[in-house]
N, CA, C and O atoms as a printed pandas DataFrame, in Angstrom:
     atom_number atom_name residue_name chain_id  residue_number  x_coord  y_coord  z_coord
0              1         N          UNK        A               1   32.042   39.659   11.725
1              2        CA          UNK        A               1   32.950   38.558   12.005
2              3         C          UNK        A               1   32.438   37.784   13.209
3              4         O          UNK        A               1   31.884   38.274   14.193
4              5         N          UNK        A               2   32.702   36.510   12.987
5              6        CA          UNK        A               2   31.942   35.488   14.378
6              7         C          UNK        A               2   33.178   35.705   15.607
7              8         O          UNK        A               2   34.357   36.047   15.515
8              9         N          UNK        A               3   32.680   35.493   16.282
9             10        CA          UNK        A               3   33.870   35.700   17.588
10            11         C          UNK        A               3   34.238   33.853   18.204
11            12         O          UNK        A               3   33.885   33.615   19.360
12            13         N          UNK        A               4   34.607   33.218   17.762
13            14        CA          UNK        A               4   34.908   32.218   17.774
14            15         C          UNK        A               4   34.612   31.296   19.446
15            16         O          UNK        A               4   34.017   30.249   19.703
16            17         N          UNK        A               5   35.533   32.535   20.507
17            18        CA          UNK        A               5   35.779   32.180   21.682
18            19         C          UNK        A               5   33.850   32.023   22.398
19            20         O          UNK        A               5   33.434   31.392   23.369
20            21         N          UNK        A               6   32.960   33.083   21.183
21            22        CA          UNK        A               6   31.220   33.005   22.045
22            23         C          UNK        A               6   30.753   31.638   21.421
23            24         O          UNK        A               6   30.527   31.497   20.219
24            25         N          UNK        A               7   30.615   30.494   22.512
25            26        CA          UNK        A               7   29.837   29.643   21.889
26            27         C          UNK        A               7   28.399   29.466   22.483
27            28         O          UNK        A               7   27.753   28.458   22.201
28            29         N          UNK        A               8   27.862   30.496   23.354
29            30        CA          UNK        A               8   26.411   30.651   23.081
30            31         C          UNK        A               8   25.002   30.553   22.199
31            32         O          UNK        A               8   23.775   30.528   22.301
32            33         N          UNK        A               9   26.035   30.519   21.318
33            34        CA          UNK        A               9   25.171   30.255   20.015
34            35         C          UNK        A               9   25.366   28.795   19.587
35            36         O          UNK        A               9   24.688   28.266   18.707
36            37         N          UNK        A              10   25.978   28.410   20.017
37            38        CA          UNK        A              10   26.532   27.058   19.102
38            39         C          UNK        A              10   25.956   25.869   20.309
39            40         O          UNK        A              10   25.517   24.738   20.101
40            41         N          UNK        A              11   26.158   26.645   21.697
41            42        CA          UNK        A              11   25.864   25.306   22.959
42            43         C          UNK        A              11   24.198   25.733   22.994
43            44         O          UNK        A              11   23.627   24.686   23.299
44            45         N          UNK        A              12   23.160   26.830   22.813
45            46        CA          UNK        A              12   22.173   26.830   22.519
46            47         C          UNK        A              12   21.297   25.735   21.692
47            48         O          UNK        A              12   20.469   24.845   21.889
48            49         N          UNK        A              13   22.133   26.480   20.463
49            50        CA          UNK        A              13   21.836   25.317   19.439
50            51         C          UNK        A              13   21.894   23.990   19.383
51            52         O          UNK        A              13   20.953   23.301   18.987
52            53         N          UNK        A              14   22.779   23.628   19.695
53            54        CA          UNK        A              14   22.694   22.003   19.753
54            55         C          UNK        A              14   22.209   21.804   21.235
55            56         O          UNK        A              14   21.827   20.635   21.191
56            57         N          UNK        A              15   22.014   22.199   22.403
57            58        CA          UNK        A              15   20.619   21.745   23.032
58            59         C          UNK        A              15   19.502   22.383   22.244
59            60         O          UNK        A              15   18.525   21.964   22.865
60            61         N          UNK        A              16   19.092   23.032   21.397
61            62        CA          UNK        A              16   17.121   22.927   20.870
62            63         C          UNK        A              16   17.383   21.854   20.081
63            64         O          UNK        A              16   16.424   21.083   20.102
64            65         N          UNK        A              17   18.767   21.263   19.010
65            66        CA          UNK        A              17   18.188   20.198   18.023
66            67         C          UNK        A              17   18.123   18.948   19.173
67            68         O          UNK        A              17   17.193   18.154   19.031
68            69         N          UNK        A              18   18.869   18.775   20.073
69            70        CA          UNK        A              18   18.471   17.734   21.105
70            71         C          UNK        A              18   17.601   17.431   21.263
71            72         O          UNK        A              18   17.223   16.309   20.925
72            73         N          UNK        A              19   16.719   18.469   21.973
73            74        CA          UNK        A              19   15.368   18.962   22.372
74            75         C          UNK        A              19   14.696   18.235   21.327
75            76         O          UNK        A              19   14.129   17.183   21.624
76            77         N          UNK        A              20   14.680   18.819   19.691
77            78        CA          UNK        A              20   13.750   18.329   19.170
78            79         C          UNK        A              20   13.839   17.308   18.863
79            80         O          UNK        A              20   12.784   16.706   19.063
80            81         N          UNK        A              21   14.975   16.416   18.232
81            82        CA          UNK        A              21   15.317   15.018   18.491
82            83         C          UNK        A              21   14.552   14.112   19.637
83            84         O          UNK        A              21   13.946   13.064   19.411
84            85         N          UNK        A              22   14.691   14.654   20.724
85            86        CA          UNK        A              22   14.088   13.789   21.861
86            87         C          UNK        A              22   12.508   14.116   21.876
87            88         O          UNK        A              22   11.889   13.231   22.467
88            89         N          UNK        A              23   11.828   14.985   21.461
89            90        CA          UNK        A              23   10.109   15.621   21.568
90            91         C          UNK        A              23   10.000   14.573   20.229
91            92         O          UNK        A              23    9.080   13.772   20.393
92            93         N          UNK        A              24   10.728   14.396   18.939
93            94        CA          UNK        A              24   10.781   13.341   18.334
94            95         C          UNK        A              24   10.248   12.121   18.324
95            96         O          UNK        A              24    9.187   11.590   17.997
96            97         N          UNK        A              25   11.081   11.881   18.687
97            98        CA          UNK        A              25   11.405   10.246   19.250
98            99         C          UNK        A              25   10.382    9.974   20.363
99           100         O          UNK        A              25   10.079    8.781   20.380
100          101         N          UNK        A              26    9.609   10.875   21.514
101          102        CA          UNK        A              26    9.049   10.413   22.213
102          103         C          UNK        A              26    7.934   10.191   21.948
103          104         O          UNK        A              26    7.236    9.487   22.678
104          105         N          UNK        A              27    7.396   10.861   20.586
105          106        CA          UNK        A              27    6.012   11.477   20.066
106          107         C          UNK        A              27    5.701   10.366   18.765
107          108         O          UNK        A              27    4.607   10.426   18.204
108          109         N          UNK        A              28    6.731    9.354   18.328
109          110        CA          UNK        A              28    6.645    8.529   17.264
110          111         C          UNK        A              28    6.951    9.416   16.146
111          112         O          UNK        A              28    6.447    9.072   15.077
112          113         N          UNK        A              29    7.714   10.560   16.143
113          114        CA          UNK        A              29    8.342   11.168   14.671
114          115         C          UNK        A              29    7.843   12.006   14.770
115          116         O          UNK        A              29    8.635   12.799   14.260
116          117         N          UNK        A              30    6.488   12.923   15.266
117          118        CA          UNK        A              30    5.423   13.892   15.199
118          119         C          UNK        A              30    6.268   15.130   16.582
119          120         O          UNK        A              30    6.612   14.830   17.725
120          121         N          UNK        A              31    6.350   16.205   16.025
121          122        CA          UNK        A              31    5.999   17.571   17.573
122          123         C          UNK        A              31    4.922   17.475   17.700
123          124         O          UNK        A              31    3.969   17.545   16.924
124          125         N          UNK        A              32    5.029   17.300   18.745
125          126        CA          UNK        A              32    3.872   17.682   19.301
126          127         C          UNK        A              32    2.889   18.907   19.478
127          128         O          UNK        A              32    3.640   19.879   19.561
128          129         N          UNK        A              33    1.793   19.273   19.561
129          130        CA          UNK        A              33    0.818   20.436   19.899
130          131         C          UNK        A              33    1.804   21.144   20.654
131          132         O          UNK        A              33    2.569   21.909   20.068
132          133         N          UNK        A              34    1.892   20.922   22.261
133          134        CA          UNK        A              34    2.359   22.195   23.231
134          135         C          UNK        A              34    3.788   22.030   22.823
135          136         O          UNK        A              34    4.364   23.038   23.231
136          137         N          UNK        A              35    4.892   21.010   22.031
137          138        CA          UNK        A              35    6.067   21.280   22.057
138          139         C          UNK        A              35    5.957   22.684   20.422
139          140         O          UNK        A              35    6.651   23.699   20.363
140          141         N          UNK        A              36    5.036   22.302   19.483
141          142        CA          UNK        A              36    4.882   23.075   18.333
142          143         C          UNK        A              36    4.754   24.845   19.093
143          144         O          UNK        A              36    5.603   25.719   18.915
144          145         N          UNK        A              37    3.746   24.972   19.753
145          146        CA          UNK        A              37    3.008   25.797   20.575
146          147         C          UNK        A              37    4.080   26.695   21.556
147          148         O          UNK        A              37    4.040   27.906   21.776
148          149         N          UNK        A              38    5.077   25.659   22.083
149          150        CA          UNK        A              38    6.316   26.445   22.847
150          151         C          UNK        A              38    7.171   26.697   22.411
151          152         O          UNK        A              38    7.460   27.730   21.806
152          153         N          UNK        A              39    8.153   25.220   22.764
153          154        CA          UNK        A              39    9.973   25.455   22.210
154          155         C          UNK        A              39    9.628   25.771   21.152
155          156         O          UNK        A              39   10.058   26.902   20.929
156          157         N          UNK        A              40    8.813   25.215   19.969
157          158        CA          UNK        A              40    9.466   25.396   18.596
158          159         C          UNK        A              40    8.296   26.590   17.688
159          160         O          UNK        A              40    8.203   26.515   16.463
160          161         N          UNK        A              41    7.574   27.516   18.405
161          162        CA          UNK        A              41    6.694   28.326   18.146
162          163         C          UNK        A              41    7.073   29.207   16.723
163          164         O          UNK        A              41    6.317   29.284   15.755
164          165         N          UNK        A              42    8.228   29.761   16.811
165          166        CA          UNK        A              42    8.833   30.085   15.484
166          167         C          UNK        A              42    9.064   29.289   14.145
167          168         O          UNK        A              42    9.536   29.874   13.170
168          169         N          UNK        A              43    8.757   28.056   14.103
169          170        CA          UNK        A              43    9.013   27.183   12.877
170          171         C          UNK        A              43    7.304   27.143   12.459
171          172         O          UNK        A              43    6.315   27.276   13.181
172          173         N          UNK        A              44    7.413   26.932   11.162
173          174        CA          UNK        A              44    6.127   27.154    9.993
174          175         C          UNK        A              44    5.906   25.614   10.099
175          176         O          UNK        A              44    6.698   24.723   10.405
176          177         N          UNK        A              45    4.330   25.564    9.686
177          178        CA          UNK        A              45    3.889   24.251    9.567
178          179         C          UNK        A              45    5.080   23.218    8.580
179          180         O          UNK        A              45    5.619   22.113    8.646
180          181         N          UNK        A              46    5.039   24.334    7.748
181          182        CA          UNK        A              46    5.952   23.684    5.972
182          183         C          UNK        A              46    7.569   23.166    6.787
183          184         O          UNK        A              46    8.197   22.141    6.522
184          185         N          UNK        A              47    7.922   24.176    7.758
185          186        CA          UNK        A              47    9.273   23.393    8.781
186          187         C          UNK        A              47    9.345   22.158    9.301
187          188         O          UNK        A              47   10.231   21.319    9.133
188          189         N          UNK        A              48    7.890   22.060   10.250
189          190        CA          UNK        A              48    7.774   21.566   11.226
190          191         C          UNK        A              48    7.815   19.963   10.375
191          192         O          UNK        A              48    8.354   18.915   10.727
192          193         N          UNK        A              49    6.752   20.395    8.743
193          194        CA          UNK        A              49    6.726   18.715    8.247
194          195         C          UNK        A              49    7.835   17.974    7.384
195          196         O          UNK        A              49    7.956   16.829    6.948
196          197         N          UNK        A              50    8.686   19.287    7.325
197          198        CA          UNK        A              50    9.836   18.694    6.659
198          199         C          UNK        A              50   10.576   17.876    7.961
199          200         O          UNK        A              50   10.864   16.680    7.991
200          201         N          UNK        A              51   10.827   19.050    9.192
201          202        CA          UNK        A              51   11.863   18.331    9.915
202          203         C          UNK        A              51   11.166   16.676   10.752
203          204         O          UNK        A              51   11.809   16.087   11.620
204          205         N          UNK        A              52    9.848   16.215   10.265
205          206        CA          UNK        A              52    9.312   15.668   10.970
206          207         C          UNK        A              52    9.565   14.166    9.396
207          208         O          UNK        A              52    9.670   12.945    9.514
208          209         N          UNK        A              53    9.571   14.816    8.462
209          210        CA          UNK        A              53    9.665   14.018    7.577
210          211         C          UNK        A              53   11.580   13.402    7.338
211          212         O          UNK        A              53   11.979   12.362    6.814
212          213         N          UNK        A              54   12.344   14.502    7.943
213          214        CA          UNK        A              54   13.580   14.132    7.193
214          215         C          UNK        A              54   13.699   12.839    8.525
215          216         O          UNK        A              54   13.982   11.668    8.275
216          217         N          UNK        A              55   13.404   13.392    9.971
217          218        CA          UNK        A              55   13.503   12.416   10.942
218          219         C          UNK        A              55   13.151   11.210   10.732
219          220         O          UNK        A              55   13.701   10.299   11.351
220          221         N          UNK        A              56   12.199   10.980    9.850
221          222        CA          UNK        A              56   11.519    9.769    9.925
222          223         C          UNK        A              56   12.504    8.719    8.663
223          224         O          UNK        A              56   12.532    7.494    8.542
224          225         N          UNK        A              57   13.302    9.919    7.786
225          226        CA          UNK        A              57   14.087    9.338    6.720
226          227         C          UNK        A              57   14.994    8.693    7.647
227          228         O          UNK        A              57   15.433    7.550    7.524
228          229         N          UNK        A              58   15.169    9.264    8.303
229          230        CA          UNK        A              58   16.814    9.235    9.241
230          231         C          UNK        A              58   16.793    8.497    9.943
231          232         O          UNK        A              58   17.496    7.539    9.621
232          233         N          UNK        A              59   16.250    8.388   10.958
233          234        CA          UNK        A              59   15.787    7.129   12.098
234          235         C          UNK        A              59   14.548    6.346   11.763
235          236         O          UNK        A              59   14.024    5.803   12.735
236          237         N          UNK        A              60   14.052    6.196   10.769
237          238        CA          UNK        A              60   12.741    4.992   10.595
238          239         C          UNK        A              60   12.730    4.451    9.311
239          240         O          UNK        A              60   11.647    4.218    8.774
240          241         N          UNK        A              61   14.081    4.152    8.580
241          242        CA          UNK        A              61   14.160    3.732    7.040
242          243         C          UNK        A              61   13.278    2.565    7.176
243          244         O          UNK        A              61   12.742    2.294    8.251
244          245         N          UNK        A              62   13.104    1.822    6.039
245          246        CA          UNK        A              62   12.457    0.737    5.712
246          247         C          UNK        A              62   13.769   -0.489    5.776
247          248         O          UNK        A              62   14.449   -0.661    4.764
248          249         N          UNK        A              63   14.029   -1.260    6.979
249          250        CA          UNK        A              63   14.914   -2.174    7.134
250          251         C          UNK        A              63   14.642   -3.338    6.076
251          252         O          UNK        A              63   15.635   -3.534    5.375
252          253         N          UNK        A              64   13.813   -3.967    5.848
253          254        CA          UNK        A              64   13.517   -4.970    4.738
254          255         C          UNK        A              64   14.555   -4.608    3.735
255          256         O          UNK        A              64   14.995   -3.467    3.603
256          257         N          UNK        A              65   14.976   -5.795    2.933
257          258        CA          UNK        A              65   15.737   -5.803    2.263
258          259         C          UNK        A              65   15.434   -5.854    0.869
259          260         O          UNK        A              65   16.343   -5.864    0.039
């Protein structure tokens, strides 16, 4: 059972997707080498290009109409 009152897990979490949001955005859509290499050392290449691909769905659509 989750213990509702621990949000350690939950205020963790949403600072790393921050984190990667902002290593994001600063990098033109790409992690970087030492951010791949550190914070996000546990995610698989096959992770790293999805979450690098959905970002780019998400914040870089094709505005043209």
């Amino acid at each position: 059972m989750i213990n509702l009152s621990d949000t350690t897990f939950d205020n963790s979490s949403d600072r790393l997707v921050a984190l990667l949001i902002r290593f994001l955005n600063q990098n033109g859509g790409q992690l970087s080498n030492r951010a791949r290499n550190k914070e996000f050392c546990g995610l698989t290449d096959e992770e790293v290009q999805a979450i690098e691909n959905k970002h780019d769905e998400i914040f870089h659509q094709d505005q043209s109409p």
